[in-house]
SEDREN-927784 format. One record per residue: z, x, y of N, C-alpha, C, O in turn. Coordinates in steps of 0.001 Angstrom, whole numbers, plus 500000, padded with zeros to 6 digits. Example, Ala and Ser with C-alpha at 12.3 -4.5 7.8 and 13.67 -1.06 7.14 Angstrom:
2
507800513190494310507800512300495500507800513200496700508465514236496681
507080512850497750507140513670498940507870512900500030508039513409501138
This chain:
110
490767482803535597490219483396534399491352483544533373492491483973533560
490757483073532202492263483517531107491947484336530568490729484304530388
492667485587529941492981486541529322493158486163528252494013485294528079
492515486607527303492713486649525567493023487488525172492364488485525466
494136487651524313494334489115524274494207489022522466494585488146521688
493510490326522239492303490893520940493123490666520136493705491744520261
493787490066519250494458490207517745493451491163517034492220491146517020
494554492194516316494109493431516019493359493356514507494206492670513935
492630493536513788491612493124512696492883493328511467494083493585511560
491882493052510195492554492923508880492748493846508730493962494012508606
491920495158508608492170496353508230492681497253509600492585498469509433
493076496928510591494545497854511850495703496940511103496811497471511180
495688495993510573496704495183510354496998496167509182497969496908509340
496377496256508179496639496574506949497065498259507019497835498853506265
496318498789508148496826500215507760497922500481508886498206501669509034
498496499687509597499749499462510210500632499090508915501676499740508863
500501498492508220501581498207507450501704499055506618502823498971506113
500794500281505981500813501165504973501407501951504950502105502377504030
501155502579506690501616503174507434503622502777507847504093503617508614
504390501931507506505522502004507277505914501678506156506942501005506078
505314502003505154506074502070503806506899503060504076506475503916504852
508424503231503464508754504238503657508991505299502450508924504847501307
509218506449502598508983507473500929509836506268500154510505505343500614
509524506677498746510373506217497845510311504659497440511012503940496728
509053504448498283509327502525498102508045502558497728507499503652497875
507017501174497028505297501473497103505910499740497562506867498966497533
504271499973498036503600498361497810502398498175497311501567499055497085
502257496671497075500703496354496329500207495855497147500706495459498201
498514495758496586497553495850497125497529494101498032497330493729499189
497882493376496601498086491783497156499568491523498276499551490531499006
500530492284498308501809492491499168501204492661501054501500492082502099
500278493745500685500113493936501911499044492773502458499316492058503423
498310492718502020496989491943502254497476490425502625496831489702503385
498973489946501847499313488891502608500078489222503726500184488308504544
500672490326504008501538490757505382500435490923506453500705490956507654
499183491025505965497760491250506803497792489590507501497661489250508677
497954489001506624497319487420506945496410486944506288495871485890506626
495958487813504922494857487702504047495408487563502296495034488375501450
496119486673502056497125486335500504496086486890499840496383487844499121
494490486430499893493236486836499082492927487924498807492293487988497754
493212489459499632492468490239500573493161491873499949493282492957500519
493552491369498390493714492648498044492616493661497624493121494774497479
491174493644497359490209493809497197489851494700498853489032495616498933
490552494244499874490062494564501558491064495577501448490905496613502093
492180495417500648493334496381500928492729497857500616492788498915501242
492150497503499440492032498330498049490618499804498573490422500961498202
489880498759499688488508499579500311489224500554501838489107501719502218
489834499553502267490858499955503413491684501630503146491948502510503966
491840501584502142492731503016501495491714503757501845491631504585502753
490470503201500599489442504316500283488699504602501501487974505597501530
488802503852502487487630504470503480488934505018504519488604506020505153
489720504747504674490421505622505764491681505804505655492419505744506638
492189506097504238493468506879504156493711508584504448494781509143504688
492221509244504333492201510556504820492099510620506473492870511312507138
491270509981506927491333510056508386492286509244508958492301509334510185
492949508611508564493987508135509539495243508346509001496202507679509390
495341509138508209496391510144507435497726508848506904498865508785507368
497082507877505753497628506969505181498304507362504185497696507904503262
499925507170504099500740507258502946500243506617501437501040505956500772
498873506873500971497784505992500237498672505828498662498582504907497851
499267506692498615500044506935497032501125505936496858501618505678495760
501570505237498269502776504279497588502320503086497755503008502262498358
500894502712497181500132501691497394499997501444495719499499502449495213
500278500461494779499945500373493472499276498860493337498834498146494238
499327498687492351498976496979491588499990496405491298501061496999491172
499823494924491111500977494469491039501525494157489627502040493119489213
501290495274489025502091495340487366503027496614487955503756497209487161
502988496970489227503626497924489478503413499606488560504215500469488203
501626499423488434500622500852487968499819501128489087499415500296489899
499584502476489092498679503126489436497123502522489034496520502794487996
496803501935489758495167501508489449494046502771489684492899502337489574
494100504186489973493359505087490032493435505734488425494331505879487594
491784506068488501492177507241486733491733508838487315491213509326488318
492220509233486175492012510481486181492706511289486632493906511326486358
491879512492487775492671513253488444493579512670489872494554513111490479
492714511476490031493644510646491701494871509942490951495971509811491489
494562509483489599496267509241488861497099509976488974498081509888489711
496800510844488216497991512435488424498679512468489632499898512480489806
497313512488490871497882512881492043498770512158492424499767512695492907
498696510676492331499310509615492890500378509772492251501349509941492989
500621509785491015502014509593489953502556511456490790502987511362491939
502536511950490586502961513627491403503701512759492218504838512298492126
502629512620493192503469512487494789504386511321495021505033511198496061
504421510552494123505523509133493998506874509949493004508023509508492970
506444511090492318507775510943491398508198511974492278509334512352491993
507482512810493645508364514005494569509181513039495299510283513405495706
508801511933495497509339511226496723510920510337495766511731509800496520
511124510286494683512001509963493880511886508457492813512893507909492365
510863508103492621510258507056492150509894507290490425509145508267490403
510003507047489719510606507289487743509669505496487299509818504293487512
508821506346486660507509505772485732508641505208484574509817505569484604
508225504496483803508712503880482712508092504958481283507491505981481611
508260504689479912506981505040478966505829504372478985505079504955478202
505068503079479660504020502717480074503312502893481390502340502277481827
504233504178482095503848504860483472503340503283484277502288502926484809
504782502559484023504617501449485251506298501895486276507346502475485989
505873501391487217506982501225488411507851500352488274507301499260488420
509099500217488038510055499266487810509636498596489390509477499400490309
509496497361489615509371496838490996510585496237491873510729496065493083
511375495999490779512830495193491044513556496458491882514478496192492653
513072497945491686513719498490492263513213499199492996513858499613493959
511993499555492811511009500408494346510368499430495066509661499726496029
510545498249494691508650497527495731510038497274496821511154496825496564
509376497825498278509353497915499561509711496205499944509013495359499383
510468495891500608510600494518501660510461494900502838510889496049502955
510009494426503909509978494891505204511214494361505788511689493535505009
511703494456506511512497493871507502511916492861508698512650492051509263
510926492971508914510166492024509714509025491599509475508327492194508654
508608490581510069507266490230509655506389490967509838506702492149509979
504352490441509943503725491405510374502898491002511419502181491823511991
């Protein structure tokens, strides 16, 4: 009998990787989604937050777009821009993320 062993889905993939951002760094939505195995799959990233960054207690705030903005409005903006500038991370005057100097590289693949 052979053993197959389960390759773990897009979204354990994706919230494994969210899950080692570390403070002070973000990534985007299209960054992760290709570390997923999905280059396409920033849209999967983007639902992935929203349905289980509270229950699986996801670092969801150092997750942006890739103009290096906050894609949330309102009051989840605020929140997000708060908790990125506690962690040491400095908005521009177009409250974008310099990327050259926060976006996250991993050290290994995924």
């Amino acid at each position: 009998m052979i053993m197959i062993k389960n390759e773990p889905s897009f979204s354990e993939k994706v919230k494994k990787i969210i899950k080692t951002i570390p403070p002070g760094r973000v990534s985007t939505y299209g960054q992760i989604a290709a570390y997923a195995g999905d280059p396409r799959g920033a849209r999967q990233v983007s639902w992935v937050l929203y349905s289980s960054s509270r229950k699986d207690d996801l670092p969801w705030h150092r997750v942006v777009n890739s103009k290096g903005q906050i894609s949330l409005r309102g009051s989840g903006h605020e929140m997000q821009k708060a908790l990125l500038q506690q962690e040491g991370i400095r908005f521009d005057e177009t409250d974008t993320i310099d990327l050259d100097i926060y976006l996250w590289q991993p050290e290994h693949a995924f």
